[in-house]
PDB file of N, H, CA, C and O in Angstrom:
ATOM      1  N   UNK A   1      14.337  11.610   9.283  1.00  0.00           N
ATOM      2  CA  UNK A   1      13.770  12.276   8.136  1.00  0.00           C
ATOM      3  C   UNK A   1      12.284  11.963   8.069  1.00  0.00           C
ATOM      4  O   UNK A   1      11.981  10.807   8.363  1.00  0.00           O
ATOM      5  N   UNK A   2      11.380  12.732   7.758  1.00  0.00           N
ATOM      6  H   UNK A   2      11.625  13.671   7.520  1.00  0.00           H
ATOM      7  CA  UNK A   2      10.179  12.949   7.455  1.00  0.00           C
ATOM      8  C   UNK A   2       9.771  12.611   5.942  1.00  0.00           C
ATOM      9  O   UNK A   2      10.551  12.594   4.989  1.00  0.00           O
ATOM     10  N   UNK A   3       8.340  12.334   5.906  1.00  0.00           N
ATOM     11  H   UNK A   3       7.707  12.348   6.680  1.00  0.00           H
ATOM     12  CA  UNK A   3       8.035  12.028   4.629  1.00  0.00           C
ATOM     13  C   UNK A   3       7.995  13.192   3.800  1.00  0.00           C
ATOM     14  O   UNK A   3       7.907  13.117   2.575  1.00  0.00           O
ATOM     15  N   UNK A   4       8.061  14.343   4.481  1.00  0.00           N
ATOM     16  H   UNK A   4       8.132  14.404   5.477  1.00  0.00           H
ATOM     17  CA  UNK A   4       7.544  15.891   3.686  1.00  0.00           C
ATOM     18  C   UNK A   4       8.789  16.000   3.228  1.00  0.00           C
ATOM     19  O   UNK A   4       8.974  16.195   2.026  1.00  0.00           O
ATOM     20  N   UNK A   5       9.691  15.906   3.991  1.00  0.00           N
ATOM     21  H   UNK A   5       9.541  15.747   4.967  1.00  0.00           H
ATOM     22  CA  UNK A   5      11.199  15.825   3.473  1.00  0.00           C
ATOM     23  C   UNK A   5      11.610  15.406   2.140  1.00  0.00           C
ATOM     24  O   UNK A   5      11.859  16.125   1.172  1.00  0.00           O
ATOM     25  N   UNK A   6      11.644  14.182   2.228  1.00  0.00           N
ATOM     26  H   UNK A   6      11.442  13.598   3.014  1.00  0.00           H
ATOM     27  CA  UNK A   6      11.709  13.598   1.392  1.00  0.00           C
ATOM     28  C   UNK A   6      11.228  13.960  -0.190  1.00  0.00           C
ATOM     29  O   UNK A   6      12.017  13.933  -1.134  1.00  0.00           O
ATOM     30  N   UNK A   7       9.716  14.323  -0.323  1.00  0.00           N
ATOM     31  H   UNK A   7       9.075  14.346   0.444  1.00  0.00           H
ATOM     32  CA  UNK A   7       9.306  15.275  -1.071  1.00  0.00           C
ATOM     33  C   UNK A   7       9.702  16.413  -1.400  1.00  0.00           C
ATOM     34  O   UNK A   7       9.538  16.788  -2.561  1.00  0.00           O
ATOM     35  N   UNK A   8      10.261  17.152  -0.541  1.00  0.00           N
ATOM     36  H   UNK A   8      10.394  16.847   0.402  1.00  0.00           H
ATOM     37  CA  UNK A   8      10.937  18.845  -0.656  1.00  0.00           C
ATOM     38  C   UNK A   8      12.195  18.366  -0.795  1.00  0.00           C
ATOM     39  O   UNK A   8      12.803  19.269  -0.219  1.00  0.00           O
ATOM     40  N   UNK A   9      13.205  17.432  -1.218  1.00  0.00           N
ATOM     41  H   UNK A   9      12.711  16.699  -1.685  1.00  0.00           H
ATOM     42  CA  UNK A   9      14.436  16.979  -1.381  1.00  0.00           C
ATOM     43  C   UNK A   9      14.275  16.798  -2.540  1.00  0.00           C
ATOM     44  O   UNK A   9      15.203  17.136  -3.275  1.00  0.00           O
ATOM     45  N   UNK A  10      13.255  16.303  -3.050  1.00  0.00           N
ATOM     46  H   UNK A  10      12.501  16.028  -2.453  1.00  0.00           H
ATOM     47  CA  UNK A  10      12.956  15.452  -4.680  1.00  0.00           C
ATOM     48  C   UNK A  10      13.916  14.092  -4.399  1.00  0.00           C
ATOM     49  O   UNK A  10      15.108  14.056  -4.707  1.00  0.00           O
ATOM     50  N   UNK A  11      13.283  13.129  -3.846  1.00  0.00           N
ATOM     51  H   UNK A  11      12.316  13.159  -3.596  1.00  0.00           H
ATOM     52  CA  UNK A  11      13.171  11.904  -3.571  1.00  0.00           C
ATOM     53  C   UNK A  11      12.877  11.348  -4.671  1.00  0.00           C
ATOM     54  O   UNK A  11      12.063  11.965  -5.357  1.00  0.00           O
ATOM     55  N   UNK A  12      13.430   9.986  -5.241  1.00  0.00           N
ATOM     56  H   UNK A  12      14.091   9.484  -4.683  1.00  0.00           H
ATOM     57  CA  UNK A  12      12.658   9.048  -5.849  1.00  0.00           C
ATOM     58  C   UNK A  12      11.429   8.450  -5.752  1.00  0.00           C
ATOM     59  O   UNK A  12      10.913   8.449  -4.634  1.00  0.00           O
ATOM     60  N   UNK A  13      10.913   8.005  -6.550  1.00  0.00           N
ATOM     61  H   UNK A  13      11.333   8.007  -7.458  1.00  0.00           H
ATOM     62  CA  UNK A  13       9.251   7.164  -5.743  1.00  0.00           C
ATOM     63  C   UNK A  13       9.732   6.028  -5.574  1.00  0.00           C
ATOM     64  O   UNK A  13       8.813   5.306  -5.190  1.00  0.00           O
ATOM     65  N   UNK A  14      11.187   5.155  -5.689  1.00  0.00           N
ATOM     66  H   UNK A  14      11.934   5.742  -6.001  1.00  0.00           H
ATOM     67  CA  UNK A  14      11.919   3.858  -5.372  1.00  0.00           C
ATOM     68  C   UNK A  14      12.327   4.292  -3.937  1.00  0.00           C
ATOM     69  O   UNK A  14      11.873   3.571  -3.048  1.00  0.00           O
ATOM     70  N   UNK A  15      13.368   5.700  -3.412  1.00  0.00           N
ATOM     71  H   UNK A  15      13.737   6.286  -4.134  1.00  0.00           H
ATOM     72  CA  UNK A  15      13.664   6.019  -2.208  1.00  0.00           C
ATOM     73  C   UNK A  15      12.660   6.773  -1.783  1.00  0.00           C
ATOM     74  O   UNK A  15      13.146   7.818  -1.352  1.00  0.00           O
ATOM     75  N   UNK A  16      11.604   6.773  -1.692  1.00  0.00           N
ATOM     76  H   UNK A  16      11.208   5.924  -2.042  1.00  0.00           H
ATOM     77  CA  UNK A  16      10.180   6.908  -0.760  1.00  0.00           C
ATOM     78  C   UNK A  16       9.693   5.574  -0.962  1.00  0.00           C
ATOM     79  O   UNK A  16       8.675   5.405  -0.291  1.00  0.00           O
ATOM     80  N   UNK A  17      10.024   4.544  -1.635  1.00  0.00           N
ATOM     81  H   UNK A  17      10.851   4.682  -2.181  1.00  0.00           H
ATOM     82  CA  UNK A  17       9.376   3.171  -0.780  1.00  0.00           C
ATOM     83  C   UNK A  17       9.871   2.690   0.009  1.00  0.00           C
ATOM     84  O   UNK A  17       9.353   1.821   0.710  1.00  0.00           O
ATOM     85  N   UNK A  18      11.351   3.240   0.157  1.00  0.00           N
ATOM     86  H   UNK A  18      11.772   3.947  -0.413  1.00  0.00           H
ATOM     87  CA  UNK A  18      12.228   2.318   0.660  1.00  0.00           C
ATOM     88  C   UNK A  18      11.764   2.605   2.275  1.00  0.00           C
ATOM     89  O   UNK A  18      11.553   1.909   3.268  1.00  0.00           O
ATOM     90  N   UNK A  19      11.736   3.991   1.947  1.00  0.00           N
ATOM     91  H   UNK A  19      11.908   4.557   1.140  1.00  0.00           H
ATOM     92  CA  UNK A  19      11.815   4.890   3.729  1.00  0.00           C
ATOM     93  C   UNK A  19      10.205   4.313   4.066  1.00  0.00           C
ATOM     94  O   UNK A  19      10.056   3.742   5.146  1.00  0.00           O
ATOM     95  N   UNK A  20       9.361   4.416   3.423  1.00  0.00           N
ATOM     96  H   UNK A  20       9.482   4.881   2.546  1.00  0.00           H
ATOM     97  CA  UNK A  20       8.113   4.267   3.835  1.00  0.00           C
ATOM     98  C   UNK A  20       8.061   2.616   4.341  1.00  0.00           C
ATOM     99  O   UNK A  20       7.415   2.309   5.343  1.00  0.00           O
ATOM    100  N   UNK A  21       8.798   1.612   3.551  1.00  0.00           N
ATOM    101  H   UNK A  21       9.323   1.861   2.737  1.00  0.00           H
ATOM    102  CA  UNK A  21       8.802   0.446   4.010  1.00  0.00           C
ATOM    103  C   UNK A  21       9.792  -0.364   5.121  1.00  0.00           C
ATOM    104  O   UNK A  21      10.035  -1.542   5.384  1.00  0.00           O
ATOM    105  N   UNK A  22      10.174   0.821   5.566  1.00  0.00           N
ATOM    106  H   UNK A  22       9.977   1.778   5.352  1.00  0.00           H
ATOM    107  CA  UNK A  22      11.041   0.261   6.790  1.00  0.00           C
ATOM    108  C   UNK A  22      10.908   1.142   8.071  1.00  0.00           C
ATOM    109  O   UNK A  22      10.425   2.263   7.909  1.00  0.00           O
ATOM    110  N   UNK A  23      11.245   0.799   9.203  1.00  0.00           N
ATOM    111  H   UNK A  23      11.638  -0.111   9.334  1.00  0.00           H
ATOM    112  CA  UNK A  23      10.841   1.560  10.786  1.00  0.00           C
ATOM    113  C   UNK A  23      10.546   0.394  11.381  1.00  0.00           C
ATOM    114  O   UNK A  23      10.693  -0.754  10.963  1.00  0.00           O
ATOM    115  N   UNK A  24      10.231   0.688  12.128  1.00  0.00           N
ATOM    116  H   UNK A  24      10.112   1.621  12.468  1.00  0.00           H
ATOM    117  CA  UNK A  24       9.195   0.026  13.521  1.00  0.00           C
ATOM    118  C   UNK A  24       7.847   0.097  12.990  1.00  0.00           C
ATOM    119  O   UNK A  24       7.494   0.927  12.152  1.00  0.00           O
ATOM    120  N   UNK A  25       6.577  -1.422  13.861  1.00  0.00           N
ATOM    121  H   UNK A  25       6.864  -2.096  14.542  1.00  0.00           H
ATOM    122  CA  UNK A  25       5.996  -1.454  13.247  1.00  0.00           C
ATOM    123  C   UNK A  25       4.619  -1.148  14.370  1.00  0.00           C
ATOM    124  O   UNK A  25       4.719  -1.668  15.481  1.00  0.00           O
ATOM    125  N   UNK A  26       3.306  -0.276  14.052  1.00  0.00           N
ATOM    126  H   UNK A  26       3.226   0.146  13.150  1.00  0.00           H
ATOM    127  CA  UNK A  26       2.827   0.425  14.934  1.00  0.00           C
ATOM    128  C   UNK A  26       0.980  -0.198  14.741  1.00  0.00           C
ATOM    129  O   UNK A  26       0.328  -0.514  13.746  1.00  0.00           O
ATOM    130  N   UNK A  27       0.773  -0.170  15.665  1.00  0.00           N
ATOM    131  H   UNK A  27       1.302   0.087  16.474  1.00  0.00           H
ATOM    132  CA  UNK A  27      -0.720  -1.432  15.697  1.00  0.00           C
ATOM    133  C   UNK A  27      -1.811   0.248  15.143  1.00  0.00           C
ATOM    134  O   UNK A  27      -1.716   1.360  15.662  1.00  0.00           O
ATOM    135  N   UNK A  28      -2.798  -0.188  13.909  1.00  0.00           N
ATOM    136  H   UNK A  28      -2.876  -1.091  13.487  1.00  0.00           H
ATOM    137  CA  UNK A  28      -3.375   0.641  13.582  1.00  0.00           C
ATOM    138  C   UNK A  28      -4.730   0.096  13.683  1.00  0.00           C
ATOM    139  O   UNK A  28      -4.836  -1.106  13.438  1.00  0.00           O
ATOM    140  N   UNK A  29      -5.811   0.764  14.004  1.00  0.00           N
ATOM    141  H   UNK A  29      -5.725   1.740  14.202  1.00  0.00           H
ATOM    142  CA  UNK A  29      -7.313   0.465  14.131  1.00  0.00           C
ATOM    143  C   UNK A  29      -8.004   1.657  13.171  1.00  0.00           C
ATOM    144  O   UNK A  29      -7.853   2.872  13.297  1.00  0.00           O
ATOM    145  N   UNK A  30      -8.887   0.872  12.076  1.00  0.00           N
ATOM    146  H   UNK A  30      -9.009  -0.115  11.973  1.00  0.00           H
ATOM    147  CA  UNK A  30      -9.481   1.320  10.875  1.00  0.00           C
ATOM    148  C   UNK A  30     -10.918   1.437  11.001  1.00  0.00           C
ATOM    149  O   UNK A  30     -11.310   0.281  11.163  1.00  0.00           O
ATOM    150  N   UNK A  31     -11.939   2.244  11.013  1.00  0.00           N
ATOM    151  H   UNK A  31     -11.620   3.183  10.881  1.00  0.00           H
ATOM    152  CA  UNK A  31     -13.067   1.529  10.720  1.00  0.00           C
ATOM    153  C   UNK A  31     -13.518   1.981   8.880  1.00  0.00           C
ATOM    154  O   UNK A  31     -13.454   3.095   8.361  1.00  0.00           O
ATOM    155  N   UNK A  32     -13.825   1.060   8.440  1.00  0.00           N
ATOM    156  H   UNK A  32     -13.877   0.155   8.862  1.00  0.00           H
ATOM    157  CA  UNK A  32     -14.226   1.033   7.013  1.00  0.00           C
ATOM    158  C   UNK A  32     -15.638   0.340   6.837  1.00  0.00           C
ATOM    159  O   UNK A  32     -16.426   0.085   7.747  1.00  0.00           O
ATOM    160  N   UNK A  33     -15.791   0.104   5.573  1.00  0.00           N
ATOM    161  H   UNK A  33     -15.150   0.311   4.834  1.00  0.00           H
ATOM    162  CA  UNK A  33     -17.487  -0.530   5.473  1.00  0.00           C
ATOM    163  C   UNK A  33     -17.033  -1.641   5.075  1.00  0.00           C
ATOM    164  O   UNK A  33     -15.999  -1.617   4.408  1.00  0.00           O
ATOM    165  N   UNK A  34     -17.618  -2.800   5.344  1.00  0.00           N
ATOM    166  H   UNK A  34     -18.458  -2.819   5.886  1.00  0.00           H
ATOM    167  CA  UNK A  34     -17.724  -4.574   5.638  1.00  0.00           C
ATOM    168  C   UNK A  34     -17.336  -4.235   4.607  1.00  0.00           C
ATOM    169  O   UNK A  34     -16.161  -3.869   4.581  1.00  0.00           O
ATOM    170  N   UNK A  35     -18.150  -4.199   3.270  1.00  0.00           N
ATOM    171  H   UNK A  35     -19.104  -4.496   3.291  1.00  0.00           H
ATOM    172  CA  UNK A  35     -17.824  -4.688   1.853  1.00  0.00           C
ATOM    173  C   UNK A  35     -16.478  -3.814   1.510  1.00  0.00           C
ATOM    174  O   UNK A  35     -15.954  -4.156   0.449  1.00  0.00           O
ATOM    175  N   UNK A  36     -15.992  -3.025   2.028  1.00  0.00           N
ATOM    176  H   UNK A  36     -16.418  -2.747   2.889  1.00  0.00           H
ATOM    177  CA  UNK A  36     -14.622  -2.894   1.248  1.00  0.00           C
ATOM    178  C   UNK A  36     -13.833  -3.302   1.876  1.00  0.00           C
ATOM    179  O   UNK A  36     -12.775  -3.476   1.271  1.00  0.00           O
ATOM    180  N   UNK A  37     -13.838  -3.799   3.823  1.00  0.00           N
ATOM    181  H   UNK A  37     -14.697  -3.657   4.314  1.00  0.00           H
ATOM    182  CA  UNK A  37     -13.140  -4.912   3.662  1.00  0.00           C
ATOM    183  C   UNK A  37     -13.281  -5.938   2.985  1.00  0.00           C
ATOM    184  O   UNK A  37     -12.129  -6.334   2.806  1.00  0.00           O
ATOM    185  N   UNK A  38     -13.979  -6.634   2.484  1.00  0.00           N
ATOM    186  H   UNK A  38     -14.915  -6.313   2.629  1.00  0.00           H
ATOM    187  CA  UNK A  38     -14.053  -7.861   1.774  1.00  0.00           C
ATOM    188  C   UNK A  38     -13.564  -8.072   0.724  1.00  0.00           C
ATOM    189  O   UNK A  38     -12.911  -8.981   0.211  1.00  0.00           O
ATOM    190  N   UNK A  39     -14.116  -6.709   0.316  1.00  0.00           N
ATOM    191  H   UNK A  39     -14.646  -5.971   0.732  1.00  0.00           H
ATOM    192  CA  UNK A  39     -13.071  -6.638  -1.786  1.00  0.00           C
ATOM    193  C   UNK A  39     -11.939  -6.761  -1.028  1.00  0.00           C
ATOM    194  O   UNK A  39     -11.405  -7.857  -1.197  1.00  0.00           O
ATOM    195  N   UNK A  40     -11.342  -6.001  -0.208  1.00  0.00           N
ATOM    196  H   UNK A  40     -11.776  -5.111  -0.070  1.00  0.00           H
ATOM    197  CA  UNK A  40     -10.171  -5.639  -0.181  1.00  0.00           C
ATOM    198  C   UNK A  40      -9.282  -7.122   0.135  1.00  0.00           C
ATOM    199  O   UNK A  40      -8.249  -7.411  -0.469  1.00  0.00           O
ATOM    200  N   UNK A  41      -9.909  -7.971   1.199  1.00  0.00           N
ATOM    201  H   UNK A  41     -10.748  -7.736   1.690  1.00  0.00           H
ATOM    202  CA  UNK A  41      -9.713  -9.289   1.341  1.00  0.00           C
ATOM    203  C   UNK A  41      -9.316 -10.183   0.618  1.00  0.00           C
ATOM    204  O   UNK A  41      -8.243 -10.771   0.759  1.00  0.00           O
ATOM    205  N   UNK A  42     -10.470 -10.465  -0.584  1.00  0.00           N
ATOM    206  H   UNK A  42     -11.341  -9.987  -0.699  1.00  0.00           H
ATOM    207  CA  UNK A  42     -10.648 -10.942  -1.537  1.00  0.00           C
ATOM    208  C   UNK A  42      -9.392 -10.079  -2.406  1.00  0.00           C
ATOM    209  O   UNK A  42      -8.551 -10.869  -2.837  1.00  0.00           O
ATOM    210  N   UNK A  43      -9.169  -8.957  -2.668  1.00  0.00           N
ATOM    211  H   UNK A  43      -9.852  -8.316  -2.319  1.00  0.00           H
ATOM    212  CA  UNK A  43      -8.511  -8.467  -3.928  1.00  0.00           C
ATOM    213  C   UNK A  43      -6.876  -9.280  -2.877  1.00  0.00           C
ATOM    214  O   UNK A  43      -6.518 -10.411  -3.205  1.00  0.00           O
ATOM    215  N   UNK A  44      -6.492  -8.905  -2.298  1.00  0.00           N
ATOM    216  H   UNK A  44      -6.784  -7.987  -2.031  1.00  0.00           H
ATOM    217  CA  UNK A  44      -5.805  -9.626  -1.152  1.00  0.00           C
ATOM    218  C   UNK A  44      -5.088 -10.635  -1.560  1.00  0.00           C
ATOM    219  O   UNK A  44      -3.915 -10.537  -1.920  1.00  0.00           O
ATOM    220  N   UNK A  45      -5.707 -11.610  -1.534  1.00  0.00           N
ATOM    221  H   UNK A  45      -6.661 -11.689  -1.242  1.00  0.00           H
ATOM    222  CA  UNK A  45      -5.798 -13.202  -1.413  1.00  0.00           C
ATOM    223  C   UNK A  45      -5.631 -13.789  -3.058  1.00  0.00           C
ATOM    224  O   UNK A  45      -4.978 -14.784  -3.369  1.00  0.00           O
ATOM    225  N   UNK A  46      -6.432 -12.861  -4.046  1.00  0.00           N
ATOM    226  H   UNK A  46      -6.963 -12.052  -3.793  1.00  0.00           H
ATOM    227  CA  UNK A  46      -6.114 -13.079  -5.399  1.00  0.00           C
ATOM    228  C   UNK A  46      -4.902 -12.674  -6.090  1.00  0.00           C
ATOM    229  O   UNK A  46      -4.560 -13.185  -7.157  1.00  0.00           O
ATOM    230  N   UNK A  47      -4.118 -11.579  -5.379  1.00  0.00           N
ATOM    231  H   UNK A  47      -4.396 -11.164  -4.513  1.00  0.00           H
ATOM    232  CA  UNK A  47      -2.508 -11.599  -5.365  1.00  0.00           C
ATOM    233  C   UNK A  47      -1.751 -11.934  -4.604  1.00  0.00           C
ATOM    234  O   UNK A  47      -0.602 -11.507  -4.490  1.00  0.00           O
ATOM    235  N   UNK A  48      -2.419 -12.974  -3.789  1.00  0.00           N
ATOM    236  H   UNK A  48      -3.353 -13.321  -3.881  1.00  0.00           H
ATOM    237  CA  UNK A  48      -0.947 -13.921  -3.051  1.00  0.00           C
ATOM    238  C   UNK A  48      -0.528 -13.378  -1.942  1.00  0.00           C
ATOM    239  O   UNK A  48       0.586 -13.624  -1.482  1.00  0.00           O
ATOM    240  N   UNK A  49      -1.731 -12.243  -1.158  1.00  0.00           N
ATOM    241  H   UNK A  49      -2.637 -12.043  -1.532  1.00  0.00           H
ATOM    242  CA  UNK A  49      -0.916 -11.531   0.352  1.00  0.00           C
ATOM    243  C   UNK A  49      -1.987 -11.630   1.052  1.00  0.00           C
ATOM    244  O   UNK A  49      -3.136 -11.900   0.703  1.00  0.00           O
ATOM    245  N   UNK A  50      -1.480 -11.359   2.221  1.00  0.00           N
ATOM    246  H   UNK A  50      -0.547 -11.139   2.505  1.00  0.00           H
ATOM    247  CA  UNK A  50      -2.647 -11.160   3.017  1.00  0.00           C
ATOM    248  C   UNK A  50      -3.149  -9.684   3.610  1.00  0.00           C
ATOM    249  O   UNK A  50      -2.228  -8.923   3.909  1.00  0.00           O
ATOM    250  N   UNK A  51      -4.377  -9.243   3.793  1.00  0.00           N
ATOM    251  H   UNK A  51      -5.125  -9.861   3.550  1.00  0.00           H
ATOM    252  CA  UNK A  51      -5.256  -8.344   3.785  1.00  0.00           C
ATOM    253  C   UNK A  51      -3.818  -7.120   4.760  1.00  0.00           C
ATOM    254  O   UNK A  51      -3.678  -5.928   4.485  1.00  0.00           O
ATOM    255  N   UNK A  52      -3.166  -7.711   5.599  1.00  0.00           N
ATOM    256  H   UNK A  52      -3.280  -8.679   5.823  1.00  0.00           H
ATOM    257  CA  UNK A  52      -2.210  -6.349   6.075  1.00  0.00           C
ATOM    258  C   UNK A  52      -1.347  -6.201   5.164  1.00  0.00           C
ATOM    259  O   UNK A  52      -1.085  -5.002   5.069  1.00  0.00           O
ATOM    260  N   UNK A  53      -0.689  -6.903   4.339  1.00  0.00           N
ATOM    261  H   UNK A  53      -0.902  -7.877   4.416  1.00  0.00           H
ATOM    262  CA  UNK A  53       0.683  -6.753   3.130  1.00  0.00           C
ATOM    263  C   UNK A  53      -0.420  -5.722   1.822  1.00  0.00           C
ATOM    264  O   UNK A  53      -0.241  -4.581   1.396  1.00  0.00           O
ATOM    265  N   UNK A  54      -1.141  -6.385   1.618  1.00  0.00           N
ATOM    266  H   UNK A  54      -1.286  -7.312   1.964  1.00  0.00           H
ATOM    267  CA  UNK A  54      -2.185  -5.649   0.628  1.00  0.00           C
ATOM    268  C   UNK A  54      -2.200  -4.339   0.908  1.00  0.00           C
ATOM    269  O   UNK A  54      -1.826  -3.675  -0.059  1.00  0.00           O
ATOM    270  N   UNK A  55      -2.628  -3.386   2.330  1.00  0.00           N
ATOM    271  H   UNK A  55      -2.932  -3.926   3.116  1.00  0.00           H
ATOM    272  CA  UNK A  55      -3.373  -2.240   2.763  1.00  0.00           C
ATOM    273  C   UNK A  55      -2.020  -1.586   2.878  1.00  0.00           C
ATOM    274  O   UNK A  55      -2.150  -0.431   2.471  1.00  0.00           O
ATOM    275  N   UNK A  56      -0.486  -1.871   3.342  1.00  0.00           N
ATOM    276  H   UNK A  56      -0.380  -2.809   3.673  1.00  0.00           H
ATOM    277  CA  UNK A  56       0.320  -1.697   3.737  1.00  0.00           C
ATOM    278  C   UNK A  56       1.112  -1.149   1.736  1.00  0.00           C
ATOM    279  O   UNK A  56       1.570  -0.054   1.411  1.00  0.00           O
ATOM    280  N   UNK A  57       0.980  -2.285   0.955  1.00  0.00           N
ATOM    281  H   UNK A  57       0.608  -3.175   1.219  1.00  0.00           H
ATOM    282  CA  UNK A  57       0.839  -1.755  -0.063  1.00  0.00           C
ATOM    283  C   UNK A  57       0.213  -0.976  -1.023  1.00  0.00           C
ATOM    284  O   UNK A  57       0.792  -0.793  -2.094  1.00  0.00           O
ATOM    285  N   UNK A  58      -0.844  -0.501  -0.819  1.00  0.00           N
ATOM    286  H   UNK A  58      -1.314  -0.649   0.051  1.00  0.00           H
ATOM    287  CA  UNK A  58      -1.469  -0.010  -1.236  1.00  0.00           C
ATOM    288  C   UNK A  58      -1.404   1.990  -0.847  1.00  0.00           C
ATOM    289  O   UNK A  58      -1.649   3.072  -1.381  1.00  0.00           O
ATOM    290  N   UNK A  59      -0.825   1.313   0.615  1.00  0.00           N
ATOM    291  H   UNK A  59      -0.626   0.434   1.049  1.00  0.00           H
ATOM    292  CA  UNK A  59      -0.905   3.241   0.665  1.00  0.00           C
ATOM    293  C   UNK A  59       0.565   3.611   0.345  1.00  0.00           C
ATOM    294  O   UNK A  59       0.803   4.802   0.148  1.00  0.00           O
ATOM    295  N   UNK A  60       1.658   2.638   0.268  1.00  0.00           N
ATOM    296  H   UNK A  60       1.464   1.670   0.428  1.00  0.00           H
ATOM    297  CA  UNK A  60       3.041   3.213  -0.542  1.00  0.00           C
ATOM    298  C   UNK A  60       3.029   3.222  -2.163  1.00  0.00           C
ATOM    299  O   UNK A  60       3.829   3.741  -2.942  1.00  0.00           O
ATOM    300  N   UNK A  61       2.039   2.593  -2.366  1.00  0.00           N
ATOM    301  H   UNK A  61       1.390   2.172  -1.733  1.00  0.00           H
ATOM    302  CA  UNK A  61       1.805   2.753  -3.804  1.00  0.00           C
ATOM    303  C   UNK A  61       1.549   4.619  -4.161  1.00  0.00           C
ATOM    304  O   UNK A  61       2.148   5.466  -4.823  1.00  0.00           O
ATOM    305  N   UNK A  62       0.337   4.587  -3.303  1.00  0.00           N
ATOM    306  H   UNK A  62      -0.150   3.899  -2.765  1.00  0.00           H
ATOM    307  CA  UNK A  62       0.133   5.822  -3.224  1.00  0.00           C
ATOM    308  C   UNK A  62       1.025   6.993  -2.827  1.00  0.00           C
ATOM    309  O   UNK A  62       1.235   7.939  -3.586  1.00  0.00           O
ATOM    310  N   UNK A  63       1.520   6.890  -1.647  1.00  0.00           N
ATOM    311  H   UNK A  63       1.349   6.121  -1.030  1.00  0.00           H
ATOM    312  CA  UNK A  63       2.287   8.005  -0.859  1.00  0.00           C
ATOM    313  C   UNK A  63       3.597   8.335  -2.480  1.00  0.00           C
ATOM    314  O   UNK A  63       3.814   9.439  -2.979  1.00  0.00           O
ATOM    315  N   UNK A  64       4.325   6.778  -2.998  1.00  0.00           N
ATOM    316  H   UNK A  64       4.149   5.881  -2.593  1.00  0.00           H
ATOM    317  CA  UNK A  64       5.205   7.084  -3.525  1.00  0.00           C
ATOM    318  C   UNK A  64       5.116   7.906  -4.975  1.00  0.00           C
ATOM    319  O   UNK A  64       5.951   8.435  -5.708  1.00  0.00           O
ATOM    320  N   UNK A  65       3.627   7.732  -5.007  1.00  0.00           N
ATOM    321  H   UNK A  65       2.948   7.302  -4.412  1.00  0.00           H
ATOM    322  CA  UNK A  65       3.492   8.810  -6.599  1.00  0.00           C
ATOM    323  C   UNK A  65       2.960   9.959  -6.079  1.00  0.00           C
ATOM    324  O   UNK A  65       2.158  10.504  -6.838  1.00  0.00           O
ATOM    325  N   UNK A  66       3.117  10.416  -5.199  1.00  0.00           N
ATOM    326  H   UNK A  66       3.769   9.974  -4.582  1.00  0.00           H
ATOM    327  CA  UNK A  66       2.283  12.129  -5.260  1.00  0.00           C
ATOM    328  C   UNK A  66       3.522  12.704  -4.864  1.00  0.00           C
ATOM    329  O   UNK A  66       3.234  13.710  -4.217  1.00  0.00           O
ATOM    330  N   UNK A  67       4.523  12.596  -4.916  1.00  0.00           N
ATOM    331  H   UNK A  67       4.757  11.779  -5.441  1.00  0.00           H
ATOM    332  CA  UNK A  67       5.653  13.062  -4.760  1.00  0.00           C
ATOM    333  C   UNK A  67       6.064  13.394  -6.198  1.00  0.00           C
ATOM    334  O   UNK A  67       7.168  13.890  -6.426  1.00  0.00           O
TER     335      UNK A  67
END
């Protein structure tokens, strides 16, 4: 199943985290600007994760509400 799927099914935003937070896991290369890695680091580290759990959360946060 696909993420579009999921959406055109009317999915939960709980069962689109679920699907989004599980698979196999795939090496990604970003380029961004220093300072928003750093907030992002920093914002990171001030809730207790580290900078991949953070970014990894942050876009299922997202993906799961535009559904």
């Amino acid at each position: 199943m696909k993420y579009s799927e999921l959406l055109q099914n009317g999915a939960t935003p709980t069962e689109i985290q679920a699907f989004l937070a599980e698979g196999d896991t795939a090496p990604v290369t970003m380029r961004i600007p220093s300072n928003l890695r750093d907030a992002a680091k920093e914002a990171a580290t001030l809730s207790g994760m580290n900078f991949t759990s953070f970014v990894k959360l942050c876009i299922i946060e997202k993906l799961s509400k535009q559904g």
